[in-house]
N, C-alpha and C positions, 0 to 999 in steps of 0.2 A: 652295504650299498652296492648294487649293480649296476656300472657307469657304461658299460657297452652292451644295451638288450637293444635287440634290434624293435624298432618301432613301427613297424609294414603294418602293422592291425590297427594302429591309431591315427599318426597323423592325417589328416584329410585336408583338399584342397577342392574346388569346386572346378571348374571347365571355364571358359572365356565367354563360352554365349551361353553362362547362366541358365545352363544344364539341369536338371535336379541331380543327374549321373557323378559320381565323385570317385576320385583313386588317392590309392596310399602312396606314400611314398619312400623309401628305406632310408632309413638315417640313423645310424647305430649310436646313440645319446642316451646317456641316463634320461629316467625323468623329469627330474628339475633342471636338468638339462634344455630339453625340448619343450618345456612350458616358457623356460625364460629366451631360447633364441625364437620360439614363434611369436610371443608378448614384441619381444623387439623389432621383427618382421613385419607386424600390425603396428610400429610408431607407438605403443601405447607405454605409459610408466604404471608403476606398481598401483600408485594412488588414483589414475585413472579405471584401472579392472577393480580397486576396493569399491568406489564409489558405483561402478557398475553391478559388481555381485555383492555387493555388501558381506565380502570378507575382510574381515581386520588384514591390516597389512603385514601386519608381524606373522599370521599363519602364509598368508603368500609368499611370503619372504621363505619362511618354514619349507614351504613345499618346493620352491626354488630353490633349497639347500640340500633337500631331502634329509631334515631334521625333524625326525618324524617325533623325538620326544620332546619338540617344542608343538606339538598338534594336541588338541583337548578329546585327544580317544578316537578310538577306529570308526565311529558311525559317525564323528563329527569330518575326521580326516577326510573319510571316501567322500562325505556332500561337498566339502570346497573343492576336493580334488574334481567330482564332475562337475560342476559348475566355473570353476576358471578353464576348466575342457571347453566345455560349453562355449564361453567367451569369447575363446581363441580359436575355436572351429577344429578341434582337435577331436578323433573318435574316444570320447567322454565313457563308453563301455569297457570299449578295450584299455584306455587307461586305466581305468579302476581296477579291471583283472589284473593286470600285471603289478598293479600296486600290492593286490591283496596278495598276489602270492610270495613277493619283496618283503612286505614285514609278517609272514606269518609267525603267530607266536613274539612278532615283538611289539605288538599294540594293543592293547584290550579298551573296553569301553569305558573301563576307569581308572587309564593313564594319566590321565590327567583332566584338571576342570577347567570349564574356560572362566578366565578371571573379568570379574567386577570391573576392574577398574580398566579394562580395556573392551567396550562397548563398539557396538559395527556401528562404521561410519550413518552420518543421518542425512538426508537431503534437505538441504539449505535452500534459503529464497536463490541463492546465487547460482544455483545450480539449475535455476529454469533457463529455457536458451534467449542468447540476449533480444532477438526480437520480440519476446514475449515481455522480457524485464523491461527491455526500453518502451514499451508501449505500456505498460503500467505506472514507467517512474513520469511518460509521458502528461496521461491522466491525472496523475497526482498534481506534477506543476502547474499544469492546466487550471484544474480545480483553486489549488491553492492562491496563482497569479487574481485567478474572478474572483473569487473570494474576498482578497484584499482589495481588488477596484470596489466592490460592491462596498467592504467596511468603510472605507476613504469617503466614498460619495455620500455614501448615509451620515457619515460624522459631517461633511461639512455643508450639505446643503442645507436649505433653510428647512424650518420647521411647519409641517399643517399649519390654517389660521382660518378658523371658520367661523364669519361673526354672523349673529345668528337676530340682532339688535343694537345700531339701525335696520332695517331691511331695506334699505335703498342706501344711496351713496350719496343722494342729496334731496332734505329734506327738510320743511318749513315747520317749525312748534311753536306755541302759544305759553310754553311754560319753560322757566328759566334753567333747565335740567334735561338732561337725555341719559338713557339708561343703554350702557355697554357692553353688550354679553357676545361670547364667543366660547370658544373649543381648540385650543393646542395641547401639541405632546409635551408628555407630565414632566421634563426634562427640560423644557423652556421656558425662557423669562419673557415676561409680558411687559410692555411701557407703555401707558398711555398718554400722549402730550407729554412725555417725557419721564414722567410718575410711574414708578412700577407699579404695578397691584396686585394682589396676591391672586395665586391659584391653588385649585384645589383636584388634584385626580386632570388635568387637565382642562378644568373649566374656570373660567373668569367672569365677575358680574361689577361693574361700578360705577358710580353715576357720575358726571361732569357736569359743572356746574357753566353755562353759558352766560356771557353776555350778549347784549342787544347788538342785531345786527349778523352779519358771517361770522361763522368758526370754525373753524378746522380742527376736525379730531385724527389723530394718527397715531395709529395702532401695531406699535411692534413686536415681533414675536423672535426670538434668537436662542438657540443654542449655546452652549460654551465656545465650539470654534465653528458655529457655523456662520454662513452669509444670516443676513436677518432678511425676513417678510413683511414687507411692511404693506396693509391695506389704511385709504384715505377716505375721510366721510363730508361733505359739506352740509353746516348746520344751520336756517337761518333764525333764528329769535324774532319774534314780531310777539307783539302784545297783540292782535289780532289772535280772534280765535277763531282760526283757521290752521291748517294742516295740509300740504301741498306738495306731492311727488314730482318732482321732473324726471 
């Protein structure tokens, strides 16, 4: 391990007013040395650069130790060695050189394999930035809140009722009978004057029997917990045969 190589061909740093122009600078550190005091320089930890380069952290850790027989072979070493360069703004060529000349002959391409059971990190939903996350978990409640207003209203308001016989809402017959048809949802109970009556697919048909004189028919329609609809008809019975809209 060579802990004092001078670093003038690698480290780089950029100008103040965002220059393209760049200088080295001499800092005589190994180099997992100067990978890990520039990581530090940048605020960053080990598990923020894996998630950025998608290196396992066990090999950055590796290269921070310059444990080069914990690396999965020399063509795997050199790609994380330049790309945690990369990362850290460090000259990523000339690192590499000084790497390869550091372990020649002690790394081959099948020192080692990289294992199974340690897979590169993955990007997670949690990993998008939070204005992105919160304006989606935004949408969701959103959605979800209407959602539920719309179930609530639908469960409890009343049900269609569309009668379709009488056709008027007050009307005079000659015969002791009037025939009561409509159309509600298939989910609803029907009462006629109190009397249920069957439905079928949503449709209702039944005849009431009148006496002489006014009668009032009322016609309910209700749900299990809804409000009920209730439409009124006036009927008047005359033994005249006549039939009379108002």
């Amino acid at each position: 391990m060579m802990n004092n190589i001078s670093v003038s061909i690698w480290k780089k740093r950029r100008l103040e007013n965002n220059s393209i122009s760049s200088f080295y600078v001499a800092n005589p550190v190994g180099i997992g040395e100067l990978l890990r005091q520039q990581r530090e320089d940048l605020g960053l930890s080990l598990e923020q650069v894996s998630k950025r380069t998608l290196i396992h952290r066990r090999y950055l850790e590796a290269l921070e130790a310059e444990r080069w027989d914990q690396l999965p072979g020399k063509v795997y070493a050199q790609n994380f060695l330049k790309r945690y360069a990369q990362e850290l703004n460090i000259d990523s060529e000339g690192i590499v050189k000084v790497f390869q000349k550091q372990t020649n002959g002690l790394l081959t391409d099948s020192h080692n394999k990289l294992q199974p059971a340690l897979p590169l990190p993955q990007k997670h939903f949690w990993d998008i930035p939070r204005l992105i996350k919160a304006s989606i978990l935004t949408v969701v409640i959103i959605s979800f809140v209407a959602y539920l207003i719309y179930s609530i209203y639908s469960f409890v308001s009343p049900p269609q009722l569309a009668i379709s016989s009488p056709q008027n809402r007050q009307i005079i017959v000659s015969s002791p009978q009037v025939v009561v048809k409509g159309v509600t949802e298939p989910e609803a109970e029907v009462r006629i004057n109190g009397q249920r009556v069957p439905i079928l697919e949503g449709r209702f048909e039944e005849v009431i029997d009148l006496q002489r004189g006014l009668n009032t028919i009322t016609i309910r329609a209700k749900k299990k917990y809804s409000k009920p609809r209730v439409e009124r008809f006036l009927v008047v019975w005359t033994e005249e045969s006549i039939s009379k809209n108002n």
